[in-house]
Biopython code that builds the backbone (N, CA, C, O; Angstrom):
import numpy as np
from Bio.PDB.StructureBuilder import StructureBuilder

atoms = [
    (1, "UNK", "N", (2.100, -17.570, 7.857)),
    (1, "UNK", "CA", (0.933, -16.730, 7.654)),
    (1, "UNK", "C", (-0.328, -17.532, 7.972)),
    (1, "UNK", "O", (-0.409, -18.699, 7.589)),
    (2, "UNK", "N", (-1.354, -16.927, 8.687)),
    (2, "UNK", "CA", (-2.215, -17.413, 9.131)),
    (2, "UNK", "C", (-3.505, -18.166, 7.433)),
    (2, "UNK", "O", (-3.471, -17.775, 6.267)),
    (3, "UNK", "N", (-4.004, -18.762, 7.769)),
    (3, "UNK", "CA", (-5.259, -19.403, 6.522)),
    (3, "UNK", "C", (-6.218, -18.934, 7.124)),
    (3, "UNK", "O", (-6.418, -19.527, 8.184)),
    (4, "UNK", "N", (-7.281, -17.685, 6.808)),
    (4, "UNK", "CA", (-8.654, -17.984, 7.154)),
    (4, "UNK", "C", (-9.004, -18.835, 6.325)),
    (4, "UNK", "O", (-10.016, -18.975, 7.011)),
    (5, "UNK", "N", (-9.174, -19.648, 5.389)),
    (5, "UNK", "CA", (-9.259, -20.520, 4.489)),
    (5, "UNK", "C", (-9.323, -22.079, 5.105)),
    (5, "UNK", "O", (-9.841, -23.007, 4.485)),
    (6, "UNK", "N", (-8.755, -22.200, 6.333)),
    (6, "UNK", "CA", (-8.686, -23.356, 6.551)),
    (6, "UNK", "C", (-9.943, -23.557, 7.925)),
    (6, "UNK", "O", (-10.514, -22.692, 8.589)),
    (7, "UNK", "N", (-10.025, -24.793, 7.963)),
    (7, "UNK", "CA", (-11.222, -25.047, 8.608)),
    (7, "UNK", "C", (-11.221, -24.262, 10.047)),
    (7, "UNK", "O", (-12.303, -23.953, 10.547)),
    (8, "UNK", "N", (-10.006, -23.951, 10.693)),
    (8, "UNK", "CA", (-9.797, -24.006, 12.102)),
    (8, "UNK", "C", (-10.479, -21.972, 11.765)),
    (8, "UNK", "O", (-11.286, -21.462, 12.542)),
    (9, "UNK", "N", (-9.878, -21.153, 10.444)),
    (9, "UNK", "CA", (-10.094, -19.730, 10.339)),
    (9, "UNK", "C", (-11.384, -19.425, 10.076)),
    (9, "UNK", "O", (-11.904, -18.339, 10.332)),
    (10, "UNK", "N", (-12.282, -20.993, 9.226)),
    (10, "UNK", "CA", (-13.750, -20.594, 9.063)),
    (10, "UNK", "C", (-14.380, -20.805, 10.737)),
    (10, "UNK", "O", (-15.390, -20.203, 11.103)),
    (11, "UNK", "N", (-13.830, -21.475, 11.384)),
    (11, "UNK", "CA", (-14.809, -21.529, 12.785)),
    (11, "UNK", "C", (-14.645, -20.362, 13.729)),
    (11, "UNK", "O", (-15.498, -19.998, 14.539)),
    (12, "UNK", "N", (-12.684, -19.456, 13.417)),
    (12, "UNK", "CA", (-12.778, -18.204, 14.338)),
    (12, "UNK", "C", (-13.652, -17.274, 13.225)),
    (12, "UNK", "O", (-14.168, -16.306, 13.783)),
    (13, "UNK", "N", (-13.819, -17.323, 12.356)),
    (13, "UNK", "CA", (-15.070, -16.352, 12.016)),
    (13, "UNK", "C", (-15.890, -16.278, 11.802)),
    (13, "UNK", "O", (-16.281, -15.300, 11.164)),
    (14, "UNK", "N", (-16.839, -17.420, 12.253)),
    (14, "UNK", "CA", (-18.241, -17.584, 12.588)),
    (14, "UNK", "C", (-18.283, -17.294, 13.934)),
    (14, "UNK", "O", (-19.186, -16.561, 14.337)),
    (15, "UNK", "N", (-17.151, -17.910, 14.999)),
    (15, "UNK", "CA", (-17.311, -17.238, 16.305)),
    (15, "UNK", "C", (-17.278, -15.896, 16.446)),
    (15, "UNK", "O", (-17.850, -15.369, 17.400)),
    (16, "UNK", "N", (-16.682, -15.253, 15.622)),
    (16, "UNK", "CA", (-16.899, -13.546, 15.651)),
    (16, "UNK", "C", (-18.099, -13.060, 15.157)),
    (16, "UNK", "O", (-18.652, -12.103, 15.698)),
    (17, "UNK", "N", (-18.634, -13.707, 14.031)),
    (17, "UNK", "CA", (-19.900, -13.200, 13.674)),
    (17, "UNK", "C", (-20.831, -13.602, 14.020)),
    (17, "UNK", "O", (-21.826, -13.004, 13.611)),
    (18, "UNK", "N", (-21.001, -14.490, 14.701)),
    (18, "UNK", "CA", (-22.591, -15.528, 15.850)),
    (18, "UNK", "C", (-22.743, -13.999, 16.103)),
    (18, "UNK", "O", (-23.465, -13.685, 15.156)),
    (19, "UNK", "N", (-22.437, -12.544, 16.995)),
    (19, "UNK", "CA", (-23.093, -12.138, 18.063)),
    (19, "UNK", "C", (-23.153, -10.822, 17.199)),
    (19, "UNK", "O", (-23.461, -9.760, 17.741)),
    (20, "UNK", "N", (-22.846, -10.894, 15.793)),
    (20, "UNK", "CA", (-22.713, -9.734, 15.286)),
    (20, "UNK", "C", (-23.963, -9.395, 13.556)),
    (20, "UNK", "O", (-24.443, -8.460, 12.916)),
    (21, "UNK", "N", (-23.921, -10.884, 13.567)),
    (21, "UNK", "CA", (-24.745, -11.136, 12.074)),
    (21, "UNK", "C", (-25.287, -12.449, 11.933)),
    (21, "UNK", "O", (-24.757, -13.466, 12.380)),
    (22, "UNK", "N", (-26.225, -12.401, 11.377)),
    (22, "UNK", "CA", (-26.880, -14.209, 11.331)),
    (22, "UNK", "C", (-26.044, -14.927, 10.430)),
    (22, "UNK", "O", (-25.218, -14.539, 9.604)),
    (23, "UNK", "N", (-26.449, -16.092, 10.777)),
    (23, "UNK", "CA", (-25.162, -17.101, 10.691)),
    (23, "UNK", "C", (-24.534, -16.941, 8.996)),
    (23, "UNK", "O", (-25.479, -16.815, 8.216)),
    (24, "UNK", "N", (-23.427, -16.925, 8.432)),
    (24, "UNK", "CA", (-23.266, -16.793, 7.083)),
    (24, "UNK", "C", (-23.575, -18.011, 6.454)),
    (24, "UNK", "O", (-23.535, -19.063, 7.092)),
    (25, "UNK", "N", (-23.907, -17.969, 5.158)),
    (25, "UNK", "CA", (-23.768, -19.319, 4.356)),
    (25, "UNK", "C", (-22.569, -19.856, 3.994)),
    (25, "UNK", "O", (-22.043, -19.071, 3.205)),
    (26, "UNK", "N", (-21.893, -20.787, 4.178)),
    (26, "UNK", "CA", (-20.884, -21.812, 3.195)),
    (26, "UNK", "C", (-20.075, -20.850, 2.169)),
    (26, "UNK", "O", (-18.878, -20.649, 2.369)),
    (27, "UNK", "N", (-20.729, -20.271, 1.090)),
    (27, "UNK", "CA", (-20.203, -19.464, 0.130)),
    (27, "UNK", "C", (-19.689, -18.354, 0.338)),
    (27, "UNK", "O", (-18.809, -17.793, -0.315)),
    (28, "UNK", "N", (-20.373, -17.920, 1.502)),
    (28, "UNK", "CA", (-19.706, -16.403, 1.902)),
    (28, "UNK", "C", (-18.483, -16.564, 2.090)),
    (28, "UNK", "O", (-17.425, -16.291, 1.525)),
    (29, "UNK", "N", (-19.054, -17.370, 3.562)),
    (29, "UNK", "CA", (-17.468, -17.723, 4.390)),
    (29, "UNK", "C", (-16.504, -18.262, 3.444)),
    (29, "UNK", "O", (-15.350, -18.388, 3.854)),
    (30, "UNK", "N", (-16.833, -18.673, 1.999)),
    (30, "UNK", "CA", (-15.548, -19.076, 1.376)),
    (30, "UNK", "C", (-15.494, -17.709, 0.749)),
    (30, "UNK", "O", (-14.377, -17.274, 1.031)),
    (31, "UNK", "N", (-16.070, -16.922, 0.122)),
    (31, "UNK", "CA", (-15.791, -15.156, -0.168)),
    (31, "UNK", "C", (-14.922, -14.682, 0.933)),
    (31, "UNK", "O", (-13.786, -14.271, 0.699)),
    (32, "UNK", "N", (-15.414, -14.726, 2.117)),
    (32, "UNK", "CA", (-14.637, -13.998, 3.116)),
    (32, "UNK", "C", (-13.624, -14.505, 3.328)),
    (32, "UNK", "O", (-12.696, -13.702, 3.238)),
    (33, "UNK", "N", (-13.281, -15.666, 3.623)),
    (33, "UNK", "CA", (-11.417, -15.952, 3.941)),
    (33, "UNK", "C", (-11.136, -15.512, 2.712)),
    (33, "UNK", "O", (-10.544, -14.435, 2.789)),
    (34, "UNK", "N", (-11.351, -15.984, 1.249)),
    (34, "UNK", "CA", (-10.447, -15.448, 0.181)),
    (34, "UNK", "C", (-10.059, -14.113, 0.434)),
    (34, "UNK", "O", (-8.895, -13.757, 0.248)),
    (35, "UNK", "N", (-11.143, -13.163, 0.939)),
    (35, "UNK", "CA", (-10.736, -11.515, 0.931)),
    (35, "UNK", "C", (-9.559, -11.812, 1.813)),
    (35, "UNK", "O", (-8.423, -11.409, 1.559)),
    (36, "UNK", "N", (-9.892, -12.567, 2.910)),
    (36, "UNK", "CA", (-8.700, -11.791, 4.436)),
    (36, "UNK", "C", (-7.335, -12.498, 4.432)),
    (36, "UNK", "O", (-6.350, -12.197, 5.106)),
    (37, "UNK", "N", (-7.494, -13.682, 3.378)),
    (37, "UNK", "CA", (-6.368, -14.195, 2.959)),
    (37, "UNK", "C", (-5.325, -13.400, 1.686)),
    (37, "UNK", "O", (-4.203, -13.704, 1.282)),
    (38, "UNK", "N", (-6.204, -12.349, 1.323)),
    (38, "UNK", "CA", (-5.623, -11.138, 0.440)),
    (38, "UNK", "C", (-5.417, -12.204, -1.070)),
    (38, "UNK", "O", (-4.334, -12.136, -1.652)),
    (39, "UNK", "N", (-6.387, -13.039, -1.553)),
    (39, "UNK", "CA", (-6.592, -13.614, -2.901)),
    (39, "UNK", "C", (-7.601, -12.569, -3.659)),
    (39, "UNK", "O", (-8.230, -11.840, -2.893)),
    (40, "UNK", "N", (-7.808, -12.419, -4.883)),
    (40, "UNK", "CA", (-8.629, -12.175, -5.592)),
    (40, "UNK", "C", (-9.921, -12.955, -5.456)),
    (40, "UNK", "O", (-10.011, -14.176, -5.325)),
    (41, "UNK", "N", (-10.803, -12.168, -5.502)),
    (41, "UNK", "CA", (-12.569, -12.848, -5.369)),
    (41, "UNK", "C", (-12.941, -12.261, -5.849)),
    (41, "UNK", "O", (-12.624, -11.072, -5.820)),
    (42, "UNK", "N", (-14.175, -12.939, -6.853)),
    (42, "UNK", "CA", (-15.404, -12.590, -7.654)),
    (42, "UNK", "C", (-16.954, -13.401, -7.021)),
    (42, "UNK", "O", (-17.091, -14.623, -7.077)),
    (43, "UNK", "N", (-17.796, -12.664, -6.561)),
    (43, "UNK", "CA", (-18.954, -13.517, -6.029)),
    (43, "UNK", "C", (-20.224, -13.563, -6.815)),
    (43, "UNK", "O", (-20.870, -12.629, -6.339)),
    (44, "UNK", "N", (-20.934, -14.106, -7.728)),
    (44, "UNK", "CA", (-21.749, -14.068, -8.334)),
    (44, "UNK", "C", (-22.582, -15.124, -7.847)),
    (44, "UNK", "O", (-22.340, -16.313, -7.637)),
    (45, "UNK", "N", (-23.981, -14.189, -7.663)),
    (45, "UNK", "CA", (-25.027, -14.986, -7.107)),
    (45, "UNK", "C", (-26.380, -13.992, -7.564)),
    (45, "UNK", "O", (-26.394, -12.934, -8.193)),
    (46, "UNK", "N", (-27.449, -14.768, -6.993)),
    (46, "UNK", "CA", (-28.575, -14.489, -7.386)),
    (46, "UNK", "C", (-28.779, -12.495, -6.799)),
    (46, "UNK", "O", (-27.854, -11.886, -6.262)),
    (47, "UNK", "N", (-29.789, -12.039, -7.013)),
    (47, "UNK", "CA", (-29.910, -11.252, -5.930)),
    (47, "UNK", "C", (-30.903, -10.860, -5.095)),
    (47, "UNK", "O", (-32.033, -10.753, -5.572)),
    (48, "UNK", "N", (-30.624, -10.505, -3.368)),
    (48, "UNK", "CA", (-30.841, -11.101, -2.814)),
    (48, "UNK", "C", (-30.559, -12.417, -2.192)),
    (48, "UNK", "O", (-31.331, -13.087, -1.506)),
    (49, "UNK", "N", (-29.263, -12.705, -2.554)),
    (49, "UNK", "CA", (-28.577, -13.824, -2.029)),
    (49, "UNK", "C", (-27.235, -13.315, -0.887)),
    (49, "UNK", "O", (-26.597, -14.340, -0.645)),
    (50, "UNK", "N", (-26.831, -12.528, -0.394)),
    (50, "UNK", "CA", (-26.050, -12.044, -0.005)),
    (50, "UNK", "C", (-24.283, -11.129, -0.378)),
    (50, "UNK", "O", (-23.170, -11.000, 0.131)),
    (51, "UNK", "N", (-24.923, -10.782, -1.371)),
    (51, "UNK", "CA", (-23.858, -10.800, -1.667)),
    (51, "UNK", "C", (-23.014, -9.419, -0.780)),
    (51, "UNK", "O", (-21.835, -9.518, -0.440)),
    (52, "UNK", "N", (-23.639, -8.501, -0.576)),
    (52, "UNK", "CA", (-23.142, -7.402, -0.160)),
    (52, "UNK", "C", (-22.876, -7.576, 1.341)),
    (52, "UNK", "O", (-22.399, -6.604, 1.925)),
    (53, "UNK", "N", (-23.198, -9.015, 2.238)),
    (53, "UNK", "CA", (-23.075, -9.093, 3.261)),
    (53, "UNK", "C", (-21.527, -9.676, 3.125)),
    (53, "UNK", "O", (-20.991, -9.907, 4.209)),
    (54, "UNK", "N", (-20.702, -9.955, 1.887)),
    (54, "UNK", "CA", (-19.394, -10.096, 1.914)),
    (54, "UNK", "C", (-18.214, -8.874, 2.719)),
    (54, "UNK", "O", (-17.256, -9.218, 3.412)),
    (55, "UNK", "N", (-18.539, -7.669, 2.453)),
    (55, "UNK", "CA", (-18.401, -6.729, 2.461)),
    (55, "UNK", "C", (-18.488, -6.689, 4.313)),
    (55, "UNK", "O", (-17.519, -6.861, 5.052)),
    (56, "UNK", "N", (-19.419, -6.512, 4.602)),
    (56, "UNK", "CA", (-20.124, -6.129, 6.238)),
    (56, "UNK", "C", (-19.296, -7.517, 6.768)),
    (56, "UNK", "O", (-18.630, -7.240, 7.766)),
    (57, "UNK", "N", (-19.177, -8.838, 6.386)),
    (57, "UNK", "CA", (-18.932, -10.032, 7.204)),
    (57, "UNK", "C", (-17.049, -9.471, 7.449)),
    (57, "UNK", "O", (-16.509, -9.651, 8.540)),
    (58, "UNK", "N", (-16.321, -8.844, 6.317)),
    (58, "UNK", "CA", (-14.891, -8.832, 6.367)),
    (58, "UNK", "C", (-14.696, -7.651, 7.490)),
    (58, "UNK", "O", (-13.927, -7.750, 8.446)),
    (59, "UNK", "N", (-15.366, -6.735, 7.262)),
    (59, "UNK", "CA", (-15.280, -5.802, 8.338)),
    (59, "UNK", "C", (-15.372, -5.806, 9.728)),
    (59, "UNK", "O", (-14.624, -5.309, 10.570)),
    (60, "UNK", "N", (-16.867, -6.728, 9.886)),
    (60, "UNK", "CA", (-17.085, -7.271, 11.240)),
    (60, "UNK", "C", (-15.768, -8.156, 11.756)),
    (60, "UNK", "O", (-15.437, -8.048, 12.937)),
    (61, "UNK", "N", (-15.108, -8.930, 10.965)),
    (61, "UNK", "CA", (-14.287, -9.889, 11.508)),
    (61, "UNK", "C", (-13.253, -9.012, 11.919)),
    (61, "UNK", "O", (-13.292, -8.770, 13.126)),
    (62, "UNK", "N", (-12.195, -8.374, 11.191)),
    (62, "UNK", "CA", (-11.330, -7.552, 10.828)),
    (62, "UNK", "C", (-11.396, -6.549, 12.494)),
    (62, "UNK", "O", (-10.457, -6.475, 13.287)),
    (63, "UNK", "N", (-12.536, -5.995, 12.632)),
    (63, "UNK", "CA", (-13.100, -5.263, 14.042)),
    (63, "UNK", "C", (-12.768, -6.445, 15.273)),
    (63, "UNK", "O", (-12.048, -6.220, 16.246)),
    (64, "UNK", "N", (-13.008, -6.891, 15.177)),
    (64, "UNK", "CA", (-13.690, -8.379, 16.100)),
    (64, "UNK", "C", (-11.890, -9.028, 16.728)),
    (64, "UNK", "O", (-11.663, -9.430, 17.869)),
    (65, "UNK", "N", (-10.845, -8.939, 15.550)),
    (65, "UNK", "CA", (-9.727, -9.368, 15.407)),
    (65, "UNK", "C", (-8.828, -8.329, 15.840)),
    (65, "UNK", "O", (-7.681, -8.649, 16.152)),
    (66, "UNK", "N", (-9.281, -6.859, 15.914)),
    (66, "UNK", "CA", (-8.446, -6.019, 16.419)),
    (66, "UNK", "C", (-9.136, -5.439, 18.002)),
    (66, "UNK", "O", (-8.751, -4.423, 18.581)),
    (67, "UNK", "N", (-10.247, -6.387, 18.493)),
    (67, "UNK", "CA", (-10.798, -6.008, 19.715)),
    (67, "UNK", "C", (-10.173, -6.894, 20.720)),
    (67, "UNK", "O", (-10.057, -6.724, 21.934)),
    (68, "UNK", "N", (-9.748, -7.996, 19.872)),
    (68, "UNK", "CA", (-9.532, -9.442, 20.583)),
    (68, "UNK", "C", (-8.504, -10.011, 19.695)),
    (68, "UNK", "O", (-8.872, -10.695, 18.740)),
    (69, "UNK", "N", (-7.207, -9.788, 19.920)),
    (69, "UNK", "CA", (-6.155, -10.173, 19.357)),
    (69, "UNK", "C", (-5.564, -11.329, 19.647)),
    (69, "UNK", "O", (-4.529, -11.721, 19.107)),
    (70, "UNK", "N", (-6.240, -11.975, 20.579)),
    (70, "UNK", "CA", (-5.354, -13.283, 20.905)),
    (70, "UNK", "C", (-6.355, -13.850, 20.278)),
    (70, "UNK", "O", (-5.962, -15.005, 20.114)),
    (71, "UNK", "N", (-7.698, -13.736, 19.696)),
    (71, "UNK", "CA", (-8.164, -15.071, 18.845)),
    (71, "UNK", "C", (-7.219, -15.309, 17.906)),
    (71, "UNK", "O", (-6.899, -16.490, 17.778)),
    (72, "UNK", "N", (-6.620, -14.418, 17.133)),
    (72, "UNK", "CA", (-6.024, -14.541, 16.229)),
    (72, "UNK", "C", (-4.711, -13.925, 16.093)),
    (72, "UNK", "O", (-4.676, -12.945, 15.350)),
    (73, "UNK", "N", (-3.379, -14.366, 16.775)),
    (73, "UNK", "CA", (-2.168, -13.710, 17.011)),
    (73, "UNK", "C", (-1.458, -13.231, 16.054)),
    (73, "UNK", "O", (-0.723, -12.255, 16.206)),
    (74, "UNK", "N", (-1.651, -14.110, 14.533)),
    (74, "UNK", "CA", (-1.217, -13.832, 13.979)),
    (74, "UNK", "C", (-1.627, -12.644, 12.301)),
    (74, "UNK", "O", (-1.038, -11.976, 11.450)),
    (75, "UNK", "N", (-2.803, -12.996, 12.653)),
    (75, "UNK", "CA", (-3.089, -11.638, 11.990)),
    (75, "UNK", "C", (-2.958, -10.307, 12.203)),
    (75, "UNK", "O", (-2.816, -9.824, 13.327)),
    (76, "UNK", "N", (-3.009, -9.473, 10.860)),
    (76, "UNK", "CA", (-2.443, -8.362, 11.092)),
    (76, "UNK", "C", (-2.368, -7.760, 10.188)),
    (76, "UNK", "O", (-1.648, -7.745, 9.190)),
    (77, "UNK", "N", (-3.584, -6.943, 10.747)),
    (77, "UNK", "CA", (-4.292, -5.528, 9.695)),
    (77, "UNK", "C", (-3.858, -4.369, 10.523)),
    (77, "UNK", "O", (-3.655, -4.182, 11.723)),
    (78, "UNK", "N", (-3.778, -3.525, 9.225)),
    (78, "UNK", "CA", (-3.827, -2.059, 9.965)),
    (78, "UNK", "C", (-4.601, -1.180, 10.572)),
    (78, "UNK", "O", (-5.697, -0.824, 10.138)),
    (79, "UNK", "N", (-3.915, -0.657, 11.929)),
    (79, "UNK", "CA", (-4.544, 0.123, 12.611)),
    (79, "UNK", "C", (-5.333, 0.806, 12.417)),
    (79, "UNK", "O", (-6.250, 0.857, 13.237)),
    (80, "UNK", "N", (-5.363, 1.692, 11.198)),
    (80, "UNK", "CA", (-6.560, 2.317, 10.369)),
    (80, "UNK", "C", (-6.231, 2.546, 9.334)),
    (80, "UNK", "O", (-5.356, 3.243, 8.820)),
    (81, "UNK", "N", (-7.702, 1.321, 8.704)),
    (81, "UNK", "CA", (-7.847, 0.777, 7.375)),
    (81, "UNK", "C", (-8.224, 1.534, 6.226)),
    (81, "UNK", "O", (-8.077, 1.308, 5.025)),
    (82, "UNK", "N", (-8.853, 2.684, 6.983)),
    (82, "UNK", "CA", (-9.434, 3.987, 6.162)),
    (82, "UNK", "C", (-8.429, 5.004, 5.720)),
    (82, "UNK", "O", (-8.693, 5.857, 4.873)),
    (83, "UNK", "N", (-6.825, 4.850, 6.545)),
    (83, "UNK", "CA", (-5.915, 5.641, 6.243)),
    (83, "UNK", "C", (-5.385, 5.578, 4.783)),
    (83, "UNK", "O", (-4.545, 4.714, 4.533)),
    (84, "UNK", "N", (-5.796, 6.406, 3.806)),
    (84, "UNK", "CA", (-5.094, 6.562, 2.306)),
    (84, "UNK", "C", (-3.566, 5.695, 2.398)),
    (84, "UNK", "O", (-3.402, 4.903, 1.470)),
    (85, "UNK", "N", (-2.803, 5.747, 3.097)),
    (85, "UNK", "CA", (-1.579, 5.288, 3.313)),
    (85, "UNK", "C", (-1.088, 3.544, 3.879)),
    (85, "UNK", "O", (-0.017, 3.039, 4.213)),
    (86, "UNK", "N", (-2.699, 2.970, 3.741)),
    (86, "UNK", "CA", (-2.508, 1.712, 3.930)),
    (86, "UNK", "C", (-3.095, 1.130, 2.730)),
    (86, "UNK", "O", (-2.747, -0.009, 2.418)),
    (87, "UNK", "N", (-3.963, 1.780, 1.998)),
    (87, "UNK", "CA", (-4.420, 1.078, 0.474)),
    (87, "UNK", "C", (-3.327, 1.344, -0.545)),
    (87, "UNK", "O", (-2.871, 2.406, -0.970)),
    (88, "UNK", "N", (-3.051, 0.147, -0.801)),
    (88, "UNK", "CA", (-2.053, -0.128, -1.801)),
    (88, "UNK", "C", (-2.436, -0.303, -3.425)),
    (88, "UNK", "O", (-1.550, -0.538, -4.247)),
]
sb = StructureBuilder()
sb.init_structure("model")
sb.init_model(0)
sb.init_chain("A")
sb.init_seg("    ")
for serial, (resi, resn, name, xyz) in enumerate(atoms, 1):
    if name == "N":
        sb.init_residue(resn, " ", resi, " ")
    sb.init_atom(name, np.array(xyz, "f"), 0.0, 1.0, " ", f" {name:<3s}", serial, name[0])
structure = sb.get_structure()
């Protein structure tokens, strides 16, 4: 199973998000692999600190990963995420 968690998954998803969102902070990107690594996350921060860009950064990637599948071969989300029949 793939790690976004690991250094090589935080750099394919800053390369997906350079052309899509300004650059994330450190904390996100550790929010965001936890989500796409399917761990539990809690993000508490100021506000106005980003927090809701957790949300927009997993999506963008998630898009980005099903436009361009060889960045990432081994991931593997569903075709449509909005389908009642893929939330578990």
């Amino acid at each position: 199973m793939y790690k976004f968690s690991s250094t090589e998954g935080w750099e394919m998803c800053c390369q997906i998000l350079k052309d899509r969102l300004p650059s994330p902070h450190d904390y996100q990107l550790e929010g965001v692999s936890a989500i796409l690594d399917k761990q539990d996350f809690i993000g508490v921060s100021a506000t106005g600190s980003g927090k809701s860009a957790y949300a927009y950064m997993v999506l963008h990637i998630i898009q980005g990963l099903q436009a361009h599948p060889t960045l990432c071969p081994l991931a593997n989300f569903p075709p449509d995420p909005e389908n009642p029949a893929y939330i578990s």
